[in-house]
PDBQT receptor file of N, H, CA, C and O in Angstrom, charges set to zero:
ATOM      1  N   UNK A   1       8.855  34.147-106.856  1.00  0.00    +0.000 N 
ATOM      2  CA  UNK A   1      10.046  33.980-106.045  1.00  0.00    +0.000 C 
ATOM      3  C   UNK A   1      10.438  32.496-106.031  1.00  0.00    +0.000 C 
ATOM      4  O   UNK A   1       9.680  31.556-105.792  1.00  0.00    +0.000 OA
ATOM      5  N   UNK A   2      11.763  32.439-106.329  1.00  0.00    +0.000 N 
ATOM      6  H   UNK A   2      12.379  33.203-106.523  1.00  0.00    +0.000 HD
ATOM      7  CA  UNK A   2      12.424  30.781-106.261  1.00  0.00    +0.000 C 
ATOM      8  C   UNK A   2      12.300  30.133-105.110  1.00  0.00    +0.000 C 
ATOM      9  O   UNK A   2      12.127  30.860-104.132  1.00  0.00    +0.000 OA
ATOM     10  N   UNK A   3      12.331  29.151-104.950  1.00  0.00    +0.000 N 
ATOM     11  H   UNK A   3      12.472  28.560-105.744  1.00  0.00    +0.000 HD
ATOM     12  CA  UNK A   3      12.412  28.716-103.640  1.00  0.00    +0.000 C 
ATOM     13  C   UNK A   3      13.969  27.897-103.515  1.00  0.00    +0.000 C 
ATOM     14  O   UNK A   3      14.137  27.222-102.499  1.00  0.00    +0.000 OA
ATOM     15  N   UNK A   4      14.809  27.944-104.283  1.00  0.00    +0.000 N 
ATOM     16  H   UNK A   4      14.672  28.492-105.108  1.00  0.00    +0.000 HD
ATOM     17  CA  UNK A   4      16.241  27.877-104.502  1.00  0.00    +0.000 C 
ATOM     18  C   UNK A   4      17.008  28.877-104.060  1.00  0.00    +0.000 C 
ATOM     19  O   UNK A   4      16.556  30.020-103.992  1.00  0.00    +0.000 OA
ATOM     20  N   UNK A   5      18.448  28.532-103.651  1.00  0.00    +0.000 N 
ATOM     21  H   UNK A   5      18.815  27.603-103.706  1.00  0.00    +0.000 HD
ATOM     22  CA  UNK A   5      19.230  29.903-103.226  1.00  0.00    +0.000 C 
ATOM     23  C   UNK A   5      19.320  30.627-104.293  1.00  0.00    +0.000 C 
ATOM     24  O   UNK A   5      18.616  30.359-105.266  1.00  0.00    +0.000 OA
ATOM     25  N   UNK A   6      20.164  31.630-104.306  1.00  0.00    +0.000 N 
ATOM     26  H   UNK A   6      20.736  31.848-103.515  1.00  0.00    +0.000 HD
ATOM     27  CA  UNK A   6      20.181  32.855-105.701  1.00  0.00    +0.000 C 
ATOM     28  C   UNK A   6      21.798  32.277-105.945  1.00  0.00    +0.000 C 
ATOM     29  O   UNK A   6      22.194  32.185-107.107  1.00  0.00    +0.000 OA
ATOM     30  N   UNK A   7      22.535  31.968-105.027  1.00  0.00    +0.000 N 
ATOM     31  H   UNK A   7      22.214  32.042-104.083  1.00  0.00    +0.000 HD
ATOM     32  CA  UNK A   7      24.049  31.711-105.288  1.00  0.00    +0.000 C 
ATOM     33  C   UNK A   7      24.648  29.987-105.650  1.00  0.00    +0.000 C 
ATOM     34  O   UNK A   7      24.352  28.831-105.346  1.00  0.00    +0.000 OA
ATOM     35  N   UNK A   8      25.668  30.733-106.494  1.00  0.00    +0.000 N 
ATOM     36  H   UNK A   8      25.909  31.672-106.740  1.00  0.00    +0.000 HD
ATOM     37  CA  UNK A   8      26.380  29.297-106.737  1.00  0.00    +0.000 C 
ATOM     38  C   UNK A   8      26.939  28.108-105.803  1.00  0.00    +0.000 C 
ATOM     39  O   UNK A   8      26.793  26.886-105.814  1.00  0.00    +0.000 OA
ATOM     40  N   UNK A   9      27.679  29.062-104.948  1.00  0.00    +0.000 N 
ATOM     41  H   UNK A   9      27.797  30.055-104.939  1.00  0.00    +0.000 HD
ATOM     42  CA  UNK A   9      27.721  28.035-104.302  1.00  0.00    +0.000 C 
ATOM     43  C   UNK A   9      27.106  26.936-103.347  1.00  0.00    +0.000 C 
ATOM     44  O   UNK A   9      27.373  25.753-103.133  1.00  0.00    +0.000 OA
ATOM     45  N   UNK A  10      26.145  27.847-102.854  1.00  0.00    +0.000 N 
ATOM     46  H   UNK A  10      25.928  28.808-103.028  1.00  0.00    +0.000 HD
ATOM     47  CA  UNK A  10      24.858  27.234-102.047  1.00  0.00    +0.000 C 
ATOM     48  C   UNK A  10      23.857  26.540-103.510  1.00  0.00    +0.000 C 
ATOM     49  O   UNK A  10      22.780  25.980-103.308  1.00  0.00    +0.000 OA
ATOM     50  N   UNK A  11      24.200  26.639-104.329  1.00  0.00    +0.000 N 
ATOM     51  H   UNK A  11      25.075  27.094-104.493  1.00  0.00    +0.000 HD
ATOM     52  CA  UNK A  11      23.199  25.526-105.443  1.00  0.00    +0.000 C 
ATOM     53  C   UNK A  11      24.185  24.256-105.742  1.00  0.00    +0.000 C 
ATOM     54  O   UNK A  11      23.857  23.095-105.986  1.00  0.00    +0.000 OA
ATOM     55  N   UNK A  12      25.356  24.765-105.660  1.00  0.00    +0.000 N 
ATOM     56  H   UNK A  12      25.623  25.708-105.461  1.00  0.00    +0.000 HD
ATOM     57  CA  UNK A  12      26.056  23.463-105.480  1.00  0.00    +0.000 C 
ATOM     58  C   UNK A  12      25.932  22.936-104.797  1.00  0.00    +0.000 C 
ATOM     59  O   UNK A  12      25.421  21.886-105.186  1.00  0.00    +0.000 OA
ATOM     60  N   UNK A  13      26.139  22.955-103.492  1.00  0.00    +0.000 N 
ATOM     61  H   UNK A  13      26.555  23.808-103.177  1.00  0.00    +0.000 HD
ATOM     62  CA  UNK A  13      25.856  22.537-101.826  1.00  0.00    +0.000 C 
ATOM     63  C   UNK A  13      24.550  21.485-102.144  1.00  0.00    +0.000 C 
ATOM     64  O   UNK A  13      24.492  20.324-101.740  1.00  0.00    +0.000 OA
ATOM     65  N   UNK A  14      23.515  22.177-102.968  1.00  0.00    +0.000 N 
ATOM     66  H   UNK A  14      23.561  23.120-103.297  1.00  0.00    +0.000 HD
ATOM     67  CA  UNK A  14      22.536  21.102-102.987  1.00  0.00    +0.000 C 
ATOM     68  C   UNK A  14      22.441  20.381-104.071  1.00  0.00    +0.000 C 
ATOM     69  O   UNK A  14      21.554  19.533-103.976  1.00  0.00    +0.000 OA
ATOM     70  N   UNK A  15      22.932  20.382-104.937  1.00  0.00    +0.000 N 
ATOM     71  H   UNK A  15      23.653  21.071-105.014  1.00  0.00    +0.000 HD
ATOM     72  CA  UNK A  15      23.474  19.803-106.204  1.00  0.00    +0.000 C 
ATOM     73  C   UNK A  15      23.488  18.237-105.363  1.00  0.00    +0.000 C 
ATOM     74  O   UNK A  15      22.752  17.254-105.279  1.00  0.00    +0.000 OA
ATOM     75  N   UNK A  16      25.002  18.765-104.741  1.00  0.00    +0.000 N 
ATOM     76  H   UNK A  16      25.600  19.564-104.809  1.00  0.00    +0.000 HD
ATOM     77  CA  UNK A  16      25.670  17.536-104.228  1.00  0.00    +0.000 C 
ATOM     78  C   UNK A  16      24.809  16.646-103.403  1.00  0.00    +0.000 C 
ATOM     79  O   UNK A  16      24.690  15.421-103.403  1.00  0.00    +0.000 OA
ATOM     80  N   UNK A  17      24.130  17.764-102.564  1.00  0.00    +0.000 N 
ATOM     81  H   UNK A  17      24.227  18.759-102.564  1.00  0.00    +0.000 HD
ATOM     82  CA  UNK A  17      23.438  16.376-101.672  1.00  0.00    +0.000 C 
ATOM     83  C   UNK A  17      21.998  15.887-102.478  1.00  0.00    +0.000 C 
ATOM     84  O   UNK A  17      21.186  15.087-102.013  1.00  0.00    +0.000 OA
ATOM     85  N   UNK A  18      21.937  16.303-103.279  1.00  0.00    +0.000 N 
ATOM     86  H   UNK A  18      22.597  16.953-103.657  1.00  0.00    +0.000 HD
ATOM     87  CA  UNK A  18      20.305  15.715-104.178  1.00  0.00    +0.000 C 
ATOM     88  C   UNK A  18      21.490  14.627-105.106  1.00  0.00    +0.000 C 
ATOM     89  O   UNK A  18      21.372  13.483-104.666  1.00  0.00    +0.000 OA
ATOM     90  N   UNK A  19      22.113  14.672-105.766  1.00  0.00    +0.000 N 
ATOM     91  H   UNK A  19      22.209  15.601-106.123  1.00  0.00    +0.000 HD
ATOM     92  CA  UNK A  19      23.038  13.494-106.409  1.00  0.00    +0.000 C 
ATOM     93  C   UNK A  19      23.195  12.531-105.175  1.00  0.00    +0.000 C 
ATOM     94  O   UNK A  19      22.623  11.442-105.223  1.00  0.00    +0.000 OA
ATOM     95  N   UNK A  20      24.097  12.950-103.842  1.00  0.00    +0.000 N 
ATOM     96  H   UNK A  20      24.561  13.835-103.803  1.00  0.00    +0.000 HD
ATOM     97  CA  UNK A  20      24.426  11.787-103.252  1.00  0.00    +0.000 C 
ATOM     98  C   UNK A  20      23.106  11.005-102.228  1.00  0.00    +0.000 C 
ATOM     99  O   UNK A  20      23.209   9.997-101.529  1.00  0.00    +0.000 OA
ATOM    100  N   UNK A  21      21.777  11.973-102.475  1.00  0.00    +0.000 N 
ATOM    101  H   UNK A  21      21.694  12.792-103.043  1.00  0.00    +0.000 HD
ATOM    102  CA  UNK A  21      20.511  10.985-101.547  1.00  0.00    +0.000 C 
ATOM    103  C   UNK A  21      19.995   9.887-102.921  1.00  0.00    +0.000 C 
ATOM    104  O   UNK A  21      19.729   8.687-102.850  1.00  0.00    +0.000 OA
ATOM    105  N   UNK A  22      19.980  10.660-103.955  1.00  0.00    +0.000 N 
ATOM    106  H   UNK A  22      20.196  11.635-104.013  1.00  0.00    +0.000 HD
ATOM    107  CA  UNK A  22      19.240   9.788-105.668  1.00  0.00    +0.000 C 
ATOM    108  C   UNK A  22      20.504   8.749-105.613  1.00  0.00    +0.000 C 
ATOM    109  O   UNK A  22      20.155   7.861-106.391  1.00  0.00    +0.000 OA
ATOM    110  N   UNK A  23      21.445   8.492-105.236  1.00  0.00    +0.000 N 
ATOM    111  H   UNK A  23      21.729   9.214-104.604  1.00  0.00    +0.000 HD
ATOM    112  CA  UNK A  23      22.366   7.254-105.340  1.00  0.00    +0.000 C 
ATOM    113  C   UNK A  23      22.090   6.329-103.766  1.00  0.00    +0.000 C 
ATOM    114  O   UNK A  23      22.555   5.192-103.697  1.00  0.00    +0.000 OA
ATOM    115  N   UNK A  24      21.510   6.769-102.864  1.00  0.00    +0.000 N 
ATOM    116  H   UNK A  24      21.132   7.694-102.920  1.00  0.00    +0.000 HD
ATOM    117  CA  UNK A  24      21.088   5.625-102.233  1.00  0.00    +0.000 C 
ATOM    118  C   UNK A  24      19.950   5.898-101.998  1.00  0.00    +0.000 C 
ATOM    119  O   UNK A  24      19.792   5.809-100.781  1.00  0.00    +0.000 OA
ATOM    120  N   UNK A  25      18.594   6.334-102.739  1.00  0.00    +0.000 N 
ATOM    121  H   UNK A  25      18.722   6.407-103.728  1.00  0.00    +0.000 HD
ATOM    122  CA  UNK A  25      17.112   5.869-103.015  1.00  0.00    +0.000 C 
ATOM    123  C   UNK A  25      17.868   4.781-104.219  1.00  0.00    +0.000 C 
ATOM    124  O   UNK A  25      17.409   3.644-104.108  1.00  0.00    +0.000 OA
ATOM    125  N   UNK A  26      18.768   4.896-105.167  1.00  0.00    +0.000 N 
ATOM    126  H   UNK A  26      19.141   5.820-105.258  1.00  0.00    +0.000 HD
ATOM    127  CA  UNK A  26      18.862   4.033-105.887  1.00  0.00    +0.000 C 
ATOM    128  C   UNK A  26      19.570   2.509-105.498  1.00  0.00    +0.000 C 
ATOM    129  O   UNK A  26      19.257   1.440-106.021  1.00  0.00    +0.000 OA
ATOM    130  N   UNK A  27      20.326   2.656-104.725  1.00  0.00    +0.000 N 
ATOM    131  H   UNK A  27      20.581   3.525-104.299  1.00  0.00    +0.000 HD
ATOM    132  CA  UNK A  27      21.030   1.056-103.655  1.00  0.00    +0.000 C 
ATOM    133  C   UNK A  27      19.936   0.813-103.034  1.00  0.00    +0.000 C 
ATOM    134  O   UNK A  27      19.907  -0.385-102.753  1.00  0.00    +0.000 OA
ATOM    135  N   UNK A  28      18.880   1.438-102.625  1.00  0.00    +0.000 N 
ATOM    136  H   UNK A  28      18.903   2.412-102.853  1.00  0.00    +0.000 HD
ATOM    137  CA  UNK A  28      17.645   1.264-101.838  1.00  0.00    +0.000 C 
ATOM    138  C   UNK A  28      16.551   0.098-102.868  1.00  0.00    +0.000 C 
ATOM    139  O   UNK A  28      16.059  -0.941-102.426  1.00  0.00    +0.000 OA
ATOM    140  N   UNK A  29      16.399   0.562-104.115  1.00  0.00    +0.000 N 
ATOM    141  H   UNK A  29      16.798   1.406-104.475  1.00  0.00    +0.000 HD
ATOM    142  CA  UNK A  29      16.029   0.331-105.029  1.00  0.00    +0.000 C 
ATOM    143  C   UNK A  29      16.213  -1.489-105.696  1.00  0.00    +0.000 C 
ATOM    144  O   UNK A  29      15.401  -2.306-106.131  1.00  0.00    +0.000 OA
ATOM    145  N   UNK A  30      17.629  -1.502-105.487  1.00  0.00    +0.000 N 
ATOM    146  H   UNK A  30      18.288  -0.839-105.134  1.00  0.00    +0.000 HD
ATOM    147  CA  UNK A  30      18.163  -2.569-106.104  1.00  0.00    +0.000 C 
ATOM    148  C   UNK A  30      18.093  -3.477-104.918  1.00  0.00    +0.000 C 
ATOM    149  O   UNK A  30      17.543  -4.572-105.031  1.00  0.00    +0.000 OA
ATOM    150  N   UNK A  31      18.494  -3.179-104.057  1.00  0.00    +0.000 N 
ATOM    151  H   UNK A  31      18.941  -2.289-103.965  1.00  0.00    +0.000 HD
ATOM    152  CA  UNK A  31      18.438  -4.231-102.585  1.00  0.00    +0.000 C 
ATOM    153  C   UNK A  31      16.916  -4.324-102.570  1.00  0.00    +0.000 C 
ATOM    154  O   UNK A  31      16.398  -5.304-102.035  1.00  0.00    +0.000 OA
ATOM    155  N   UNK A  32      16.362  -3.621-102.977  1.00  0.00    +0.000 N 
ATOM    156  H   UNK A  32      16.782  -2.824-103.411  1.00  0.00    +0.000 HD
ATOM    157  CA  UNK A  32      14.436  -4.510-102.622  1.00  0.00    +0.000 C 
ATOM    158  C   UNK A  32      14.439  -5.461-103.876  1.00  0.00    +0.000 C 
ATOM    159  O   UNK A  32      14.173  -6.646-103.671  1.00  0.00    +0.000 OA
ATOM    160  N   UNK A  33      14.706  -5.059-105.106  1.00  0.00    +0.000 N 
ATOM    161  H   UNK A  33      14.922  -4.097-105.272  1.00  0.00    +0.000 HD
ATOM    162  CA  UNK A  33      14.792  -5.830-106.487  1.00  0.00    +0.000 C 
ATOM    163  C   UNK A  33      15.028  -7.061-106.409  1.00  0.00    +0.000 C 
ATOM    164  O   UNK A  33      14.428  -7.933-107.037  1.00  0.00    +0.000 OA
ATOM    165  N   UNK A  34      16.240  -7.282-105.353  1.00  0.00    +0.000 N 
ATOM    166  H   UNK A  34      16.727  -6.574-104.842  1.00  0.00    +0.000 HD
ATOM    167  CA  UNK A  34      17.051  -8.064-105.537  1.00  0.00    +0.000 C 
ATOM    168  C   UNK A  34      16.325  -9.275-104.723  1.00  0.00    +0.000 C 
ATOM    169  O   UNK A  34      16.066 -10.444-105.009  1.00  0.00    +0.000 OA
ATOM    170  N   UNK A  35      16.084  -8.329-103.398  1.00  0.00    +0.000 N 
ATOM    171  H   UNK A  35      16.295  -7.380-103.165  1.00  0.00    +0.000 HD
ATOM    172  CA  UNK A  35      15.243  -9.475-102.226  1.00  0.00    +0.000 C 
ATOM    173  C   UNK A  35      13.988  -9.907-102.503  1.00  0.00    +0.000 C 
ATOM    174  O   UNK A  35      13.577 -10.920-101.936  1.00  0.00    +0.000 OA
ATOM    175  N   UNK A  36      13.003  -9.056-103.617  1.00  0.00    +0.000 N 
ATOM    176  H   UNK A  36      13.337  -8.234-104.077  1.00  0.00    +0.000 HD
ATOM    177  CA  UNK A  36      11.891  -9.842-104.252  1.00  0.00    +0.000 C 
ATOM    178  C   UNK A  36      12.133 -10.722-105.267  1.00  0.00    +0.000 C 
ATOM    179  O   UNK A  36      11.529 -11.793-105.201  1.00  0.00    +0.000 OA
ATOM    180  N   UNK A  37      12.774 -10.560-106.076  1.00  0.00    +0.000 N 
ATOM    181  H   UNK A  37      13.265  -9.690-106.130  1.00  0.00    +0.000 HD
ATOM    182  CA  UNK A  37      13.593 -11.765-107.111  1.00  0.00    +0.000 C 
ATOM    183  C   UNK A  37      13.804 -12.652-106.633  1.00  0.00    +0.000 C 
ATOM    184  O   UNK A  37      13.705 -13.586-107.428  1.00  0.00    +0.000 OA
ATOM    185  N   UNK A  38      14.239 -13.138-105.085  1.00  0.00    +0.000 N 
ATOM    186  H   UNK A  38      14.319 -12.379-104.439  1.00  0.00    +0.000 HD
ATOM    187  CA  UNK A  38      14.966 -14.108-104.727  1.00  0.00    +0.000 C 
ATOM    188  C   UNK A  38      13.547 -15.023-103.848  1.00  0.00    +0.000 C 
ATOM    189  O   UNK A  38      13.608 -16.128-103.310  1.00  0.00    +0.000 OA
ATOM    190  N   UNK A  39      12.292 -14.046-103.970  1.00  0.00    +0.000 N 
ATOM    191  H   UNK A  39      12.242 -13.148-104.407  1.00  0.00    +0.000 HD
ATOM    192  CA  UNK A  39      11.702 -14.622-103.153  1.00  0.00    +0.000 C 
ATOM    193  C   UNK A  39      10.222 -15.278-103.990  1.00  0.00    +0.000 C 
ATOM    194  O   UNK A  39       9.327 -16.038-103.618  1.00  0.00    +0.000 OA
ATOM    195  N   UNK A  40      10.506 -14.560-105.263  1.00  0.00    +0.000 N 
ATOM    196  H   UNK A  40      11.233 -13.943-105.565  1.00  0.00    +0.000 HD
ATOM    197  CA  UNK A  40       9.773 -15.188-106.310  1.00  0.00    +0.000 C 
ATOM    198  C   UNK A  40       9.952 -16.360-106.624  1.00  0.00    +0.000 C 
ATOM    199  O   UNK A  40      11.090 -16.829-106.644  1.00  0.00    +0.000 OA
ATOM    200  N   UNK A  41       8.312 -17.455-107.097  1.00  0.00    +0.000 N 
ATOM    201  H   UNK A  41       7.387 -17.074-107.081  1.00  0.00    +0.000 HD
ATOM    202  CA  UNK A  41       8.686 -18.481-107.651  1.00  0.00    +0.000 C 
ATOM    203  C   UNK A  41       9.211 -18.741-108.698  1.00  0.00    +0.000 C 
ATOM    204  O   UNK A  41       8.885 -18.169-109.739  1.00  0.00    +0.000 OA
ATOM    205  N   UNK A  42      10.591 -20.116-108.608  1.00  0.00    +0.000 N 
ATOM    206  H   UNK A  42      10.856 -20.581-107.763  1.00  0.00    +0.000 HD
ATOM    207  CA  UNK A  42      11.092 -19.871-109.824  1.00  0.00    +0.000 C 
ATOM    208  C   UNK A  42       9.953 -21.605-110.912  1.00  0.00    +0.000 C 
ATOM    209  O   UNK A  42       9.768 -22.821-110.862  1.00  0.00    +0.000 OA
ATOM    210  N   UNK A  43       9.630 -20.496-111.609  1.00  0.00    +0.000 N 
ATOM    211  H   UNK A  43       9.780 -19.508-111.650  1.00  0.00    +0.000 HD
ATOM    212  CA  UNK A  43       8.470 -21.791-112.645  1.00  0.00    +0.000 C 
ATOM    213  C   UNK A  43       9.513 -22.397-113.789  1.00  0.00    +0.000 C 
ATOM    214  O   UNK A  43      10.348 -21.765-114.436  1.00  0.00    +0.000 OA
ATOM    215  N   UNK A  44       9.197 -23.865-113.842  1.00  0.00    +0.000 N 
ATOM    216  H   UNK A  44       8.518 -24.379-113.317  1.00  0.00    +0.000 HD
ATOM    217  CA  UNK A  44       9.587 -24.698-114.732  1.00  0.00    +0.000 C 
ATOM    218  C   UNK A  44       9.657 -23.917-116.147  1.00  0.00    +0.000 C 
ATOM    219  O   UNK A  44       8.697 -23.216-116.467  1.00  0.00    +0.000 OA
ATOM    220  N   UNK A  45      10.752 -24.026-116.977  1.00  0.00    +0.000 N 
ATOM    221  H   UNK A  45      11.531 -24.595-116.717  1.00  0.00    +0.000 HD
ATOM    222  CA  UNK A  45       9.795 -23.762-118.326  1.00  0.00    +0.000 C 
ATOM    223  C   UNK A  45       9.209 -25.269-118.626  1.00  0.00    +0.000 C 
ATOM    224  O   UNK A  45       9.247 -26.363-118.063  1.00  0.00    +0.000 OA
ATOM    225  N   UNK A  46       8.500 -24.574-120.139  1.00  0.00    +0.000 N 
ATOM    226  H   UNK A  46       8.470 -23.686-120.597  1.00  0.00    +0.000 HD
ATOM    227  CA  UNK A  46       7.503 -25.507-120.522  1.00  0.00    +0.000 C 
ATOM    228  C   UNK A  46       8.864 -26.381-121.718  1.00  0.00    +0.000 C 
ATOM    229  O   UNK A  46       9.997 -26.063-122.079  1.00  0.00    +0.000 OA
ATOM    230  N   UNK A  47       8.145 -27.310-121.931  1.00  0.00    +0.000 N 
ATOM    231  H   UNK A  47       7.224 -27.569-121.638  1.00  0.00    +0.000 HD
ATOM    232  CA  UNK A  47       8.893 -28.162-122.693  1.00  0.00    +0.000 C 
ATOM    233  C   UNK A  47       9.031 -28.064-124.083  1.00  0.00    +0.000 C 
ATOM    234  O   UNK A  47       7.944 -27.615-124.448  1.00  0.00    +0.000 OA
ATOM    235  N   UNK A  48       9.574 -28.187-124.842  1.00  0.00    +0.000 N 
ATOM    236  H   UNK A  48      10.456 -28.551-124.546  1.00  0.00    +0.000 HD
ATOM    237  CA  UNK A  48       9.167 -28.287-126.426  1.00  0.00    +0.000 C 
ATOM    238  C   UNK A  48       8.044 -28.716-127.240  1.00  0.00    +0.000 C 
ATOM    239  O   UNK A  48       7.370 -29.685-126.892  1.00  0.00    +0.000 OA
ATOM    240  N   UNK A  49       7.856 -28.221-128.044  1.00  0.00    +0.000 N 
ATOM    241  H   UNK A  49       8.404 -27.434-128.327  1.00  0.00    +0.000 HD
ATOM    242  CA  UNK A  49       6.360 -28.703-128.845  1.00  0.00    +0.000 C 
ATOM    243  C   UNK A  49       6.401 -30.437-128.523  1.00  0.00    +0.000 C 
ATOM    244  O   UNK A  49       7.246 -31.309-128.723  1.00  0.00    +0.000 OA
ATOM    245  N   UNK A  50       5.223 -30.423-128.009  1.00  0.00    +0.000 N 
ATOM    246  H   UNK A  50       4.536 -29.715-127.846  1.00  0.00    +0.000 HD
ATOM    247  CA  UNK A  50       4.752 -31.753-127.868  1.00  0.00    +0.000 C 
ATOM    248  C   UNK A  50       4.015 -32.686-128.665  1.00  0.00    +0.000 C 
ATOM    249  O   UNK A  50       3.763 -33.808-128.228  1.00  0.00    +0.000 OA
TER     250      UNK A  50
């Protein structure tokens, strides 16, 4: 037995809301990216063959 509805339109219904929660776990995603990037050290590069 599925654990999904049997009908279309109720699979749409969740279609939609599993697309529109995976687009903000994904803004979720990038806003941590973004705030550890910014909090990383930024290291010198190294210089040219010496």
């Amino acid at each position: 037995m599925s654990e999904l509805p049997p009908d279309l339109p109720r699979l749409r219904t969740l279609e939609h809301w599993l697309v529109l929660s995976l687009d903000r776990v994904r803004e979720r995603i990038a806003d941590v990216e973004t705030r550890e990037a910014a909090l990383r050290p930024v290291r010198p590069r190294p210089e040219g063959p010496g």
